[in-house]
N, CA, C and O atoms as CSV, one atom per row, in Angstrom:
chain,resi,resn,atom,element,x,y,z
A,1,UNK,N,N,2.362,35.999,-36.659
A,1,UNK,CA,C,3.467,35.659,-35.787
A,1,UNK,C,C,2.970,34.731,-34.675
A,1,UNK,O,O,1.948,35.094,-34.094
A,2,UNK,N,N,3.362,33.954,-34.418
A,2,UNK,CA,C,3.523,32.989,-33.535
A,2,UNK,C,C,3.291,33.539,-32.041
A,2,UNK,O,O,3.651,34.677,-31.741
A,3,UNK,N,N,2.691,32.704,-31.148
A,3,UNK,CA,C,3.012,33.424,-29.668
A,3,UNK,C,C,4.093,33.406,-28.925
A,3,UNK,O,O,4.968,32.577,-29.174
A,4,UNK,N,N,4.211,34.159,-28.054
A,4,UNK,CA,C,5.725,34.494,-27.491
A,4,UNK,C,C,6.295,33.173,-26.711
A,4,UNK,O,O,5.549,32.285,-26.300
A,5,UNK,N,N,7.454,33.165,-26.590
A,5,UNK,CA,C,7.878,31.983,-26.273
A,5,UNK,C,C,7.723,32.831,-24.552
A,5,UNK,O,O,8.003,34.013,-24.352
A,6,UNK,N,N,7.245,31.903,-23.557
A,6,UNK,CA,C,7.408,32.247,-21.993
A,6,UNK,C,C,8.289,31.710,-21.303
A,6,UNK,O,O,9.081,32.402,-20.664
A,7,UNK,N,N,8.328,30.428,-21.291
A,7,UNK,CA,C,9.774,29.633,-20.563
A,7,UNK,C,C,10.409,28.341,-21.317
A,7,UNK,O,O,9.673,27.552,-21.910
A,8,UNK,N,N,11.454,28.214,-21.276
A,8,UNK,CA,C,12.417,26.937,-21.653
A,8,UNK,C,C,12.664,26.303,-20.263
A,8,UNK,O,O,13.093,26.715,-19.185
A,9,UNK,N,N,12.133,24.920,-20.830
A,9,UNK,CA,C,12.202,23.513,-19.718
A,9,UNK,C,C,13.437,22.942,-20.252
A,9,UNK,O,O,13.454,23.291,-21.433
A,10,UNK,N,N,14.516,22.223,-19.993
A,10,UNK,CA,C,15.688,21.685,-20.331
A,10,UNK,C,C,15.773,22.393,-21.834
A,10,UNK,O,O,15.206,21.894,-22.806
A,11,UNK,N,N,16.223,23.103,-21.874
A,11,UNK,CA,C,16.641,23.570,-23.166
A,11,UNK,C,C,15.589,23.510,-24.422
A,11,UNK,O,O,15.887,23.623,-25.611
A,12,UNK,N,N,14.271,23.301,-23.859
A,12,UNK,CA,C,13.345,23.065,-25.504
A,12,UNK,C,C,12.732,24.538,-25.059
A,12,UNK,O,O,13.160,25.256,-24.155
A,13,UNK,N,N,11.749,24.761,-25.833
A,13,UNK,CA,C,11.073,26.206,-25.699
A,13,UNK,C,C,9.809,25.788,-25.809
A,13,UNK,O,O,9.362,25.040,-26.678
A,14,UNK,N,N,9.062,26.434,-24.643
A,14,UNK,CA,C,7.441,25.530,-24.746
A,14,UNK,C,C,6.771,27.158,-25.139
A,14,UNK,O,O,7.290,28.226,-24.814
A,15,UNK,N,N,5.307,26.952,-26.030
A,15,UNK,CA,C,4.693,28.344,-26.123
A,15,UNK,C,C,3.619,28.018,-24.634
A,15,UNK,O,O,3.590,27.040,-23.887
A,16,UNK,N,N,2.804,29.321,-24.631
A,16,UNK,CA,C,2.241,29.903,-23.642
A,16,UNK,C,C,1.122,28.589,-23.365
A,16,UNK,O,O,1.070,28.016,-22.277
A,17,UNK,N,N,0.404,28.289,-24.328
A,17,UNK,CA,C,-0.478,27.159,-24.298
A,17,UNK,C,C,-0.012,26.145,-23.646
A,17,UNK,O,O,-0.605,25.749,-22.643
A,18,UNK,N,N,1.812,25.181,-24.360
A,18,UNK,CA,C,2.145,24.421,-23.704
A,18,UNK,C,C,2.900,24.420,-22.169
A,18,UNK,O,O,3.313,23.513,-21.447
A,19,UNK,N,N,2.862,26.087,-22.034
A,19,UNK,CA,C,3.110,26.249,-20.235
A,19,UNK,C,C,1.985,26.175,-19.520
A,19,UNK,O,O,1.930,25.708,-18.383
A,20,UNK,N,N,0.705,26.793,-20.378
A,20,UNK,CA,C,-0.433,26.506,-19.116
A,20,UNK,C,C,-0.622,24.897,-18.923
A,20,UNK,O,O,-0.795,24.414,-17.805
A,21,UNK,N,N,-0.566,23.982,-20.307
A,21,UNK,CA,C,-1.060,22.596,-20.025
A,21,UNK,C,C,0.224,21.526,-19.150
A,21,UNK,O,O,0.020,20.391,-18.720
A,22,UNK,N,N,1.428,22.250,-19.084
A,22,UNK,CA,C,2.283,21.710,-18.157
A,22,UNK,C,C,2.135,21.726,-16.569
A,22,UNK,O,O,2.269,20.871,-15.693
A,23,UNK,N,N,1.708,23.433,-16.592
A,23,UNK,CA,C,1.539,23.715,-14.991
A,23,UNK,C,C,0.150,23.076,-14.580
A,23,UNK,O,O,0.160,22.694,-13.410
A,24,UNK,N,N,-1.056,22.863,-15.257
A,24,UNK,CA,C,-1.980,21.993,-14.708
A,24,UNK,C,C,-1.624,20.889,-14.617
A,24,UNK,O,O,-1.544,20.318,-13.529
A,25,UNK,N,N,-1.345,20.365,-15.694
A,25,UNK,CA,C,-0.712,18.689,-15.353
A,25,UNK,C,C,0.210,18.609,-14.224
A,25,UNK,O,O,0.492,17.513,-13.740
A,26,UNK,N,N,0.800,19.925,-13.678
A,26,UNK,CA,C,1.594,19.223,-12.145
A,26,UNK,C,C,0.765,19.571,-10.981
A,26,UNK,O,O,0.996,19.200,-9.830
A,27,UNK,N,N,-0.283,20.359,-11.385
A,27,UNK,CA,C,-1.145,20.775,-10.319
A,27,UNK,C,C,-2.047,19.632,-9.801
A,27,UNK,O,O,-2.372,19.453,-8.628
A,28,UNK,N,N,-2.468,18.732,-11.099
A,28,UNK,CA,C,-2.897,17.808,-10.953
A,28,UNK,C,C,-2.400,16.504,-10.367
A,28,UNK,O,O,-2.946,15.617,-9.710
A,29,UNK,N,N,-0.960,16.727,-10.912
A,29,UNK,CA,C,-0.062,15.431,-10.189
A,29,UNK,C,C,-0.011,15.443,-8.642
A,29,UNK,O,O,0.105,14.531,-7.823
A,30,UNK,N,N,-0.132,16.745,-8.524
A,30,UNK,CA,C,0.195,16.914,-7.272
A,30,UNK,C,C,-1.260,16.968,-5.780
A,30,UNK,O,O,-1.369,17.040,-4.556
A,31,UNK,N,N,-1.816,16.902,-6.636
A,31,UNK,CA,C,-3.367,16.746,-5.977
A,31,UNK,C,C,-3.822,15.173,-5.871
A,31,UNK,O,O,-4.512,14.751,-4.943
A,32,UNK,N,N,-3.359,14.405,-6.901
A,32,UNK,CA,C,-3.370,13.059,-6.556
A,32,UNK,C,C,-2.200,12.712,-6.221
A,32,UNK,O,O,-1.888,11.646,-6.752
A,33,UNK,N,N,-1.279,13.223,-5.458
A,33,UNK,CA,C,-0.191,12.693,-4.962
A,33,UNK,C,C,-1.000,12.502,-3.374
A,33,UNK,O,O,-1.307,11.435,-2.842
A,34,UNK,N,N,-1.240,14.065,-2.783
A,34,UNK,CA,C,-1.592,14.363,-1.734
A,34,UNK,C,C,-2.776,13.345,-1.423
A,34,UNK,O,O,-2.596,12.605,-0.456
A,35,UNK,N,N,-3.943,13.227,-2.119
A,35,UNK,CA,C,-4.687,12.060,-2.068
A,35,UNK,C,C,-4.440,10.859,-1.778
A,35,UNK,O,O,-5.084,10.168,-0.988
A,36,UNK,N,N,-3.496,10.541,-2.399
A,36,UNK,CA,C,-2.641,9.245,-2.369
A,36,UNK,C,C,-2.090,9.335,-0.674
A,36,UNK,O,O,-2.434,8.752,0.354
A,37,UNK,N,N,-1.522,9.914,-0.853
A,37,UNK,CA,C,-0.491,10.089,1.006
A,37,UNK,C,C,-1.806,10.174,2.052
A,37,UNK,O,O,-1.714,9.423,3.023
A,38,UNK,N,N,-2.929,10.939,1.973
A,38,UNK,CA,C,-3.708,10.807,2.910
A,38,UNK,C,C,-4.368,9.563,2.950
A,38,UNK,O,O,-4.647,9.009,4.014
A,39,UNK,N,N,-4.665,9.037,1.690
A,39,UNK,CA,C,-5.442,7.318,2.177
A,39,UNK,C,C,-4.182,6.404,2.597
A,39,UNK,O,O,-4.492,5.297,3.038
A,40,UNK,N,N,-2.802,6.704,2.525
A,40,UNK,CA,C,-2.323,5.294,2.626
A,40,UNK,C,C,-1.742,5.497,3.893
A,40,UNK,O,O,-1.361,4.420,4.351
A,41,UNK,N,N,-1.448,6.780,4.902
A,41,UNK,CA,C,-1.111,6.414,6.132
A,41,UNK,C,C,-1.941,6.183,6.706
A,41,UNK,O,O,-1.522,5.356,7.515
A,42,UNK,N,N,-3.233,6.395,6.935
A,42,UNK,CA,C,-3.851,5.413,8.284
A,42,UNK,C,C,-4.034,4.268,7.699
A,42,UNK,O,O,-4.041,3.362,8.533
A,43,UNK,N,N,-4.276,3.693,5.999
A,43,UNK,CA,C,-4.036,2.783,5.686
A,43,UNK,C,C,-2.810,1.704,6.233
A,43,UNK,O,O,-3.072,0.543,6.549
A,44,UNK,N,N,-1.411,2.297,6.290
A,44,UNK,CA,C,-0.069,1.767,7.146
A,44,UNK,C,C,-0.377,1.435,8.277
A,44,UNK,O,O,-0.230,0.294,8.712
A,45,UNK,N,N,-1.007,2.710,9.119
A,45,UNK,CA,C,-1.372,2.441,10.583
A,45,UNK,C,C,-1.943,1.383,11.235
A,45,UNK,O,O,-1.705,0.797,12.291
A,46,UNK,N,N,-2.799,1.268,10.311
A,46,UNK,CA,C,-3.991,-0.039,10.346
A,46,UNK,C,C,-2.963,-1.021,10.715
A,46,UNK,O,O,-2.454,-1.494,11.732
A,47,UNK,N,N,-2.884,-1.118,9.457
A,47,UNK,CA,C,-1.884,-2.337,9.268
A,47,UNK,C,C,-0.449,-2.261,9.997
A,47,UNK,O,O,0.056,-3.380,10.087
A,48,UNK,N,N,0.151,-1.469,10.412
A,48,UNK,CA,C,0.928,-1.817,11.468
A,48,UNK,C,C,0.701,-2.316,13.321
A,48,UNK,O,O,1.365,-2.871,14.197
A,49,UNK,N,N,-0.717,-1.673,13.151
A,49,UNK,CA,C,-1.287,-1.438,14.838
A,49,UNK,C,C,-1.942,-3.090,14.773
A,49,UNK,O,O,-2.011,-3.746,15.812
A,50,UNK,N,N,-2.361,-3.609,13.567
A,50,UNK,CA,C,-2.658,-5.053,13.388
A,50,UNK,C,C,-1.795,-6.064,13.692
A,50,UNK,O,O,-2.139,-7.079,14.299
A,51,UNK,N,N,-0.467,-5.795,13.222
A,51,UNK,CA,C,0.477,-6.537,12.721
A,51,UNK,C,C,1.415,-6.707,14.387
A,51,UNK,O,O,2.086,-7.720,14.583
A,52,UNK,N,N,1.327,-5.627,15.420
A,52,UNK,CA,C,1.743,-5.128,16.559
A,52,UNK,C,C,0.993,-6.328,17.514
A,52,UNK,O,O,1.600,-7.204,18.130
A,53,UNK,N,N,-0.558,-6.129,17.472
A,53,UNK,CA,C,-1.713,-7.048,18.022
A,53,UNK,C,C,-1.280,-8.209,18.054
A,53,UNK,O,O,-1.108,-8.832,19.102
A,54,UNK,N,N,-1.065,-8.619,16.992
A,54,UNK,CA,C,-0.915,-10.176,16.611
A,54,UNK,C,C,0.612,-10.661,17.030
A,54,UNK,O,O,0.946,-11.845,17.015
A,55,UNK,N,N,1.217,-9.910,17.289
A,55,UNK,CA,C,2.557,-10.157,17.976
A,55,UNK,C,C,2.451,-9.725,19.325
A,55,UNK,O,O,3.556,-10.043,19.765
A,56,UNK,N,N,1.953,-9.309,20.070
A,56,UNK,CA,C,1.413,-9.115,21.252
A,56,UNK,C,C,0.081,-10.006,21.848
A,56,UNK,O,O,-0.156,-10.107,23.052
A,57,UNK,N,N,-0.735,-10.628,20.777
A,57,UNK,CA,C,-1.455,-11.357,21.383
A,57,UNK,C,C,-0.393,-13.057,21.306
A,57,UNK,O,O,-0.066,-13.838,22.199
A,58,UNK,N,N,-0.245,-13.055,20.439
A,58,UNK,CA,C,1.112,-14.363,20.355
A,58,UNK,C,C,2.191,-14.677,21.676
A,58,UNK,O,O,2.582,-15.778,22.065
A,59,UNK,N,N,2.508,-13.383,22.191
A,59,UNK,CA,C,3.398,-13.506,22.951
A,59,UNK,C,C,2.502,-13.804,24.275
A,59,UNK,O,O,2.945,-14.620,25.083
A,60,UNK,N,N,1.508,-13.295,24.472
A,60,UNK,CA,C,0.483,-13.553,25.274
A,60,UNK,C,C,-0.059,-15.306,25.626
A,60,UNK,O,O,-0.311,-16.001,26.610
A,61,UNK,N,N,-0.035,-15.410,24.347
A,61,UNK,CA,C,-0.548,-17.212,24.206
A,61,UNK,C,C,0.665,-18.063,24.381
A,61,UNK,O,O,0.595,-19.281,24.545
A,62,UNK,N,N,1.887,-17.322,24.337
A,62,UNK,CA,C,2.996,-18.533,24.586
A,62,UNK,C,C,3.259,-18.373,26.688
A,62,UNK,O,O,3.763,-19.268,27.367
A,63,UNK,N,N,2.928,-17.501,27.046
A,63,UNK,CA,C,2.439,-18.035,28.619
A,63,UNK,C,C,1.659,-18.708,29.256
A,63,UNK,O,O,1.746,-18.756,30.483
């Protein structure tokens, strides 16, 4: 006999194997999500606090 069915995702029926390799794959998605979000705001920052400078030193040079 087959292994037990544990949960249905939109109406398909995944077995136990294909629930553990689903829930890692979002564990994982979700670990390089968070990765992702921590390099790219001070990445933004940078680049906004740059972008701020250069319009503040500009306005500076037109006096």
């Amino acid at each position: 006999m087959n292994s037990v069915v544990d949960a249905s995702f939109g109406g398909e029926t995944l077995k136990r194997d294909s629930v553990k390799t689903v829930i890692f794959a979002s564990m994982i998605g979700t670990a390089i999500e968070f990765l992702i979000s921590m390099l790219m705001e001070p990445l933004l920052l940078l680049i906004f606090r740059r972008s701020s400078f250069l319009k503040l030193h500009r306005q500076l040079l037109l006096f």
